[in-house]
SERO-4910 file (N, C-alpha, C, O; in steps of 0.05 Angstrom, whole numbers):
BEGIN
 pado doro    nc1    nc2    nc3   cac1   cac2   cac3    cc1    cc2    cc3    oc1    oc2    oc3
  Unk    A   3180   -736   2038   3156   -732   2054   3162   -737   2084   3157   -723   2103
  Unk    A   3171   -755   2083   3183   -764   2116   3204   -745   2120   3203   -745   2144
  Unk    A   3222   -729   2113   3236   -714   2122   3219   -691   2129   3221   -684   2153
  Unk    A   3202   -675   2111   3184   -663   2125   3169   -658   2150   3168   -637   2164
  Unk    A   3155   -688   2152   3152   -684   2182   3117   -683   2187   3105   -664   2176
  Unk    A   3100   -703   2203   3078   -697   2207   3073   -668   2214   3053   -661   2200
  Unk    A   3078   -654   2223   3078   -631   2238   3076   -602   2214   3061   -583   2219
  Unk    A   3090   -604   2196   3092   -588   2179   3078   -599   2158   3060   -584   2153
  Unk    A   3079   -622   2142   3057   -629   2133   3028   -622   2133   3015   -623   2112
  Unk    A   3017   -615   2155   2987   -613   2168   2991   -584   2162   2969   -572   2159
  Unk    A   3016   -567   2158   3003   -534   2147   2995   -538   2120   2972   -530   2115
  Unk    A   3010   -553   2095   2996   -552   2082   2969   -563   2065   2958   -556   2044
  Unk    A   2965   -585   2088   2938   -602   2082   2918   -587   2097   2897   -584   2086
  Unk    A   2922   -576   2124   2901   -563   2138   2874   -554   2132   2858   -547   2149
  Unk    A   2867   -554   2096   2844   -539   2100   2823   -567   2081   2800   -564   2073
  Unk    A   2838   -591   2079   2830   -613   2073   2807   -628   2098   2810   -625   2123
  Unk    A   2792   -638   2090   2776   -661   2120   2794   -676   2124   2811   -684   2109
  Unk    A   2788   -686   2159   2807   -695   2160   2844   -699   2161   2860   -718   2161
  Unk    A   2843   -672   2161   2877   -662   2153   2899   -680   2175   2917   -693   2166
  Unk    A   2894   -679   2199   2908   -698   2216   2913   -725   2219   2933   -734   2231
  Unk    A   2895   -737   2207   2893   -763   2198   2906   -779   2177   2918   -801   2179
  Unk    A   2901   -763   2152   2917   -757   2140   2948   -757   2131   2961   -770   2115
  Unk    A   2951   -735   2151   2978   -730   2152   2989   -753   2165   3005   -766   2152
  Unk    A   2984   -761   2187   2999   -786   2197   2999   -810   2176   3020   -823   2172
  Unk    A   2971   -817   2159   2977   -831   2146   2996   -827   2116   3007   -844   2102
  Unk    A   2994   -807   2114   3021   -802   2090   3047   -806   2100   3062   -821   2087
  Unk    A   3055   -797   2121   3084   -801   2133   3086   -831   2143   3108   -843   2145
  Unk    A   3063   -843   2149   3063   -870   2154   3072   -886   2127   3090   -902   2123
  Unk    A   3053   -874   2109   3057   -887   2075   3079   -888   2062   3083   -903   2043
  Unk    A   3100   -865   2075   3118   -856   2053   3143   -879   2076   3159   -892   2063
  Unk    A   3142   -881   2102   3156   -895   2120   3169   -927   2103   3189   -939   2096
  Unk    A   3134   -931   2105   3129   -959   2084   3139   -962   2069   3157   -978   2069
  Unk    A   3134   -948   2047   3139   -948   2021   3172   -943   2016   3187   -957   2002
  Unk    A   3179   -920   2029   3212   -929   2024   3218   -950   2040   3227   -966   2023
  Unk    A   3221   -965   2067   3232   -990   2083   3217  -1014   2064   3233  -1025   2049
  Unk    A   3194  -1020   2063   3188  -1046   2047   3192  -1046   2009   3197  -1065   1995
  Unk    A   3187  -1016   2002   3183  -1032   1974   3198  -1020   1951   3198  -1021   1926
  Unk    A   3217  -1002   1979   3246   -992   1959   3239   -965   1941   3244   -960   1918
  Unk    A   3224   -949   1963   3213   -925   1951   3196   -924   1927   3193   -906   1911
  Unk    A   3179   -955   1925   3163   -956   1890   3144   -966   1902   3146   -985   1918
  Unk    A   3120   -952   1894   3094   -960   1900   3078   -996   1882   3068  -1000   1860
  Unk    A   3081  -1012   1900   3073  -1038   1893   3047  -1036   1875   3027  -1022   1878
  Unk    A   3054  -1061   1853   3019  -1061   1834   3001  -1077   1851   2977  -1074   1852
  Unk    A   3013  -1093   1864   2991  -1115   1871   2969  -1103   1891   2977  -1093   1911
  Unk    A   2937  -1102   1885   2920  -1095   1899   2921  -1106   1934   2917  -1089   1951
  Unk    A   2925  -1131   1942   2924  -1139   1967   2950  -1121   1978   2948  -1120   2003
  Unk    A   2974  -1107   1968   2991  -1098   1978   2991  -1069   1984   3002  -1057   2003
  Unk    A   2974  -1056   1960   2968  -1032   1965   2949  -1031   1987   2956  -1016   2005
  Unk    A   2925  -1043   1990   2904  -1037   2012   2931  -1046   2046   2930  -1034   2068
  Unk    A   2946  -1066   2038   2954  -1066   2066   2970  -1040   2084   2974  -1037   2108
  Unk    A   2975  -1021   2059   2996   -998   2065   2968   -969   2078   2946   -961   2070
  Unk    A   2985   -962   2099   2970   -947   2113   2954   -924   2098   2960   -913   2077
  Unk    A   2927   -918   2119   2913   -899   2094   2902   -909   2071   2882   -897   2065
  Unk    A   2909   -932   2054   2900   -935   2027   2873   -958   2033   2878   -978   2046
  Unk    A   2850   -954   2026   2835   -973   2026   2825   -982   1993   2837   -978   1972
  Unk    A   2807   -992   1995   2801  -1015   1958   2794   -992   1947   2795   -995   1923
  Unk    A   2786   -967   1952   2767   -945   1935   2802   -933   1923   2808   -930   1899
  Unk    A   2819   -928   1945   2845   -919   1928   2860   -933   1913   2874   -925   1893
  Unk    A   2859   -958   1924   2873   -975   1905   2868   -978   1881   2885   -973   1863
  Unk    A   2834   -990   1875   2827   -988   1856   2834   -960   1835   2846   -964   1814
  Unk    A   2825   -933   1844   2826   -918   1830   2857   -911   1823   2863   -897   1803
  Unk    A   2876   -923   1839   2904   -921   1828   2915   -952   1808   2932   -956   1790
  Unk    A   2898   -966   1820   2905   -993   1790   2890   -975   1761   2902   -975   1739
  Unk    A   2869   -964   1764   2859   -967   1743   2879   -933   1730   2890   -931   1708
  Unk    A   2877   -920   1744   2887   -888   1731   2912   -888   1723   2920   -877   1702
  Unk    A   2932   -906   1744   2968   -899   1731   2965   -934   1725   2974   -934   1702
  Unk    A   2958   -958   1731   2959   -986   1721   2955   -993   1691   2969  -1006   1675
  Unk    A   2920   -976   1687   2910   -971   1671   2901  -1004   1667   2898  -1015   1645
  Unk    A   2897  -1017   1697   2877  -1037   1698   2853  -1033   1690   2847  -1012   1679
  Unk    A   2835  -1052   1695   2805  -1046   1687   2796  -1059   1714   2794  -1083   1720
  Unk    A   2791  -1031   1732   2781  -1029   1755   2759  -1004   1762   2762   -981   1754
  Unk    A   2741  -1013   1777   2723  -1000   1786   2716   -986   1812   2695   -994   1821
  Unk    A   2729   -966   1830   2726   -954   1849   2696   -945   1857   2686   -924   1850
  Unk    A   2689   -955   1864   2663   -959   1878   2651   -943   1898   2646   -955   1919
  Unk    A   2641   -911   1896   2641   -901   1931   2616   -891   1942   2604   -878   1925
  Unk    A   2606   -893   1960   2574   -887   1966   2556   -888   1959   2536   -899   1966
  Unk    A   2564   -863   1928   2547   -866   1913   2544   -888   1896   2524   -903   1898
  Unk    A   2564   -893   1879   2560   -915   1858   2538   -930   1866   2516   -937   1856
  Unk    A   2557   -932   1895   2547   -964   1917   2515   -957   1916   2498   -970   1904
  Unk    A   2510   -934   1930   2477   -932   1936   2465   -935   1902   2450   -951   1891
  Unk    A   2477   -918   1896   2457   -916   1859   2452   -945   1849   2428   -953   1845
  Unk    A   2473   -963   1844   2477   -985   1835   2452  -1004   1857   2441  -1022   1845
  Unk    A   2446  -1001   1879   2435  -1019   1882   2401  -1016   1881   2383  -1033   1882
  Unk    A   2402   -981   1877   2370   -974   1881   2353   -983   1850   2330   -989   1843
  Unk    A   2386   -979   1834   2365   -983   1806   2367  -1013   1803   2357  -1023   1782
  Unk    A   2377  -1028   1819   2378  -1058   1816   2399  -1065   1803   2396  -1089   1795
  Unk    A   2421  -1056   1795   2442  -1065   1778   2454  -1097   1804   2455  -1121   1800
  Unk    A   2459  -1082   1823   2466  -1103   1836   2453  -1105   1870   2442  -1086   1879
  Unk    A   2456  -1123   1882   2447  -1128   1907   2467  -1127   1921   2482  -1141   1907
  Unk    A   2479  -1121   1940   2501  -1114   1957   2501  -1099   1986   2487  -1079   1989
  Unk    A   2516  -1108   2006   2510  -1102   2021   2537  -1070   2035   2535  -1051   2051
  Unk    A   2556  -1082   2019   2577  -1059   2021   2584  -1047   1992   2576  -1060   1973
  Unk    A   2600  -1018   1986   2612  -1014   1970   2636  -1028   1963   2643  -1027   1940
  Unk    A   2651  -1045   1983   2669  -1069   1967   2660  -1086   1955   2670  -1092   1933
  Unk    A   2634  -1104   1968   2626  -1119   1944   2620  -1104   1922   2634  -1105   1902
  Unk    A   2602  -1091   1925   2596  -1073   1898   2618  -1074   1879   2612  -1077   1855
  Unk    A   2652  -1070   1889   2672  -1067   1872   2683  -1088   1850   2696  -1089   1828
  Unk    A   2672  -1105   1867   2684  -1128   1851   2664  -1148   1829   2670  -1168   1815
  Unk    A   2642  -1135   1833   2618  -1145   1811   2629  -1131   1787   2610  -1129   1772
  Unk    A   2646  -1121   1778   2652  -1104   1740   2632  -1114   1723   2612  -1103   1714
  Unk    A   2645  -1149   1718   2622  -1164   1702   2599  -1155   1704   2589  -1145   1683
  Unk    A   2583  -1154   1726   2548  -1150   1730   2550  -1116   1723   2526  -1111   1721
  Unk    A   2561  -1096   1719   2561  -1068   1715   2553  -1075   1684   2533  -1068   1672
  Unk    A   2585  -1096   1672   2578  -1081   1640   2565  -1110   1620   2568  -1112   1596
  Unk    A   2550  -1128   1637   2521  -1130   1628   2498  -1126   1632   2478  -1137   1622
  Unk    A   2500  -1103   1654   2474  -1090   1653   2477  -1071   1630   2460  -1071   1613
  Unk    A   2500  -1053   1628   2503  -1029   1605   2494  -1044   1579   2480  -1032   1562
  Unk    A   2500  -1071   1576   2500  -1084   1543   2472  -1086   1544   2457  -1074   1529
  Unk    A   2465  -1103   1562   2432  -1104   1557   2414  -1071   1552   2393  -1066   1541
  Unk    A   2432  -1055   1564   2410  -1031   1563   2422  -1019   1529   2409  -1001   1519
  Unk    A   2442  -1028   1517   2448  -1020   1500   2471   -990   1503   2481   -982   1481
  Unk    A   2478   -975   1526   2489   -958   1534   2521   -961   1525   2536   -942   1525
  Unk    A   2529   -987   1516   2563   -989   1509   2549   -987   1477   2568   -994   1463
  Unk    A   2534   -983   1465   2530   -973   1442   2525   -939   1440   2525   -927   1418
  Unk    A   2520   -925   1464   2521   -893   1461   2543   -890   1450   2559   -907   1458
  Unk    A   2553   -872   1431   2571   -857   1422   2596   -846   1436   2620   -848   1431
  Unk    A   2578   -830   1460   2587   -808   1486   2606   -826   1496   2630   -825   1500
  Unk    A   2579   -852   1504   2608   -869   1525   2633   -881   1515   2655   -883   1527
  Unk    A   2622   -895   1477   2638   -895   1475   2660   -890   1461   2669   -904   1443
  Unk    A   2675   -860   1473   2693   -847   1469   2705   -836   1506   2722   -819   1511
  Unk    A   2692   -849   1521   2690   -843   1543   2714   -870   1553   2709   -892   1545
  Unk    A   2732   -865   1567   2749   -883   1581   2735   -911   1598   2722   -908   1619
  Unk    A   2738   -929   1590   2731   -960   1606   2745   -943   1637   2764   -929   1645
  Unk    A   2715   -960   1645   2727   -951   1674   2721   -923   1688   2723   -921   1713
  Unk    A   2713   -905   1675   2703   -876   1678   2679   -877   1675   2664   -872   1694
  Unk    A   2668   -883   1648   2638   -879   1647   2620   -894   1659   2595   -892   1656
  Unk    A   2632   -909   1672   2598   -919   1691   2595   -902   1709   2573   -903   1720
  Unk    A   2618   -881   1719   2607   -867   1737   2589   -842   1729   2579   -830   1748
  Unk    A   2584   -834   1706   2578   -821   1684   2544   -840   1678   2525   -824   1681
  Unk    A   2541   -848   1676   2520   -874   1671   2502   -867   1699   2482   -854   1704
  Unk    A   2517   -879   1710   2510   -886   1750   2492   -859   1756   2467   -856   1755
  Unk    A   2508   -842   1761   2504   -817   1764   2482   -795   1747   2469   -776   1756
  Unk    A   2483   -807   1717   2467   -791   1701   2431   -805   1706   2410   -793   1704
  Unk    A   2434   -832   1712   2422   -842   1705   2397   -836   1740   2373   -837   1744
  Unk    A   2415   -831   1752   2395   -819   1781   2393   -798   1779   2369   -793   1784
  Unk    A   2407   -775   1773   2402   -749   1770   2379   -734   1757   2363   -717   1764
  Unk    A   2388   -752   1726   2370   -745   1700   2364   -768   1683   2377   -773   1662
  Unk    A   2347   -781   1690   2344   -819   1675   2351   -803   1646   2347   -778   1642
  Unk    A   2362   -822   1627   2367   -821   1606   2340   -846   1591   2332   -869   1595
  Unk    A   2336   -829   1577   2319   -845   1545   2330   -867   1534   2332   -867   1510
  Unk    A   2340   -894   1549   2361   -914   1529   2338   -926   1520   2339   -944   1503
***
């Protein structure tokens, strides 16, 4: 990636938001990532958010997708949904991230980790599935 080159990079991200931004921060990332951590993307969450470009919404969603931690990426929406229906009180989507506990005893109390759907549905996926259904189209629990 770094041999590439910010410059050439940005043709093929160009039609992305944001594409310039971006781009500097991938060539920044890839700089990092080979000089500090030996071309291997670090597990530890405080290490990934320190590496350019990555904040807790990517980290998380990369602990939880290739880690296959049990993490919760948290973004606008979650954040807004989660707090209108009262799941949680929060003033950012990072706090929001780190309440999991308060997510999946609200689901137990509503009985929703007993749906079927969810569960066959990936820990970690379906609350956004939940979150989302549940503002869109309240569900009958």
């Amino acid at each position: 990636m770094v041999d590439l080159g910010e410059k050439k990079l940005k043709k093929f991200i160009k039609t992305i938001g944001l594409y310039n931004s971006k781009a500097k921060n991938i060539i920044l990332l890839s700089k990092e990532l080979t000089k500090k951590y030996n071309s291997k993307i670090p597990k530890e969450f405080d290490k990934l958010v320190s590496l350019p470009g990555v904040g807790n919404k990517t980290a998380s969603v990369y602990q939880n997708a290739i880690l296959k931690l049990p993490r919760i990426a948290v973004d606008t929406h979650v954040f807004r949904v989660s707090n209108r229906l009262g799941i949680v009180k929060t003033l950012t989507a990072d706090q929001t991230q780190f309440l999991r506990p308060v997510f999946l005893d609200f689901l137990q109390n509503l009985g929703v980790l007993r749906n079927p759907i969810l569960q066959l549905m990936e820990k970690g996926k379906w609350i956004y599935f939940y979150l989302i259904a549940k503002h869109y189209a309240p569900l009958n629990i």
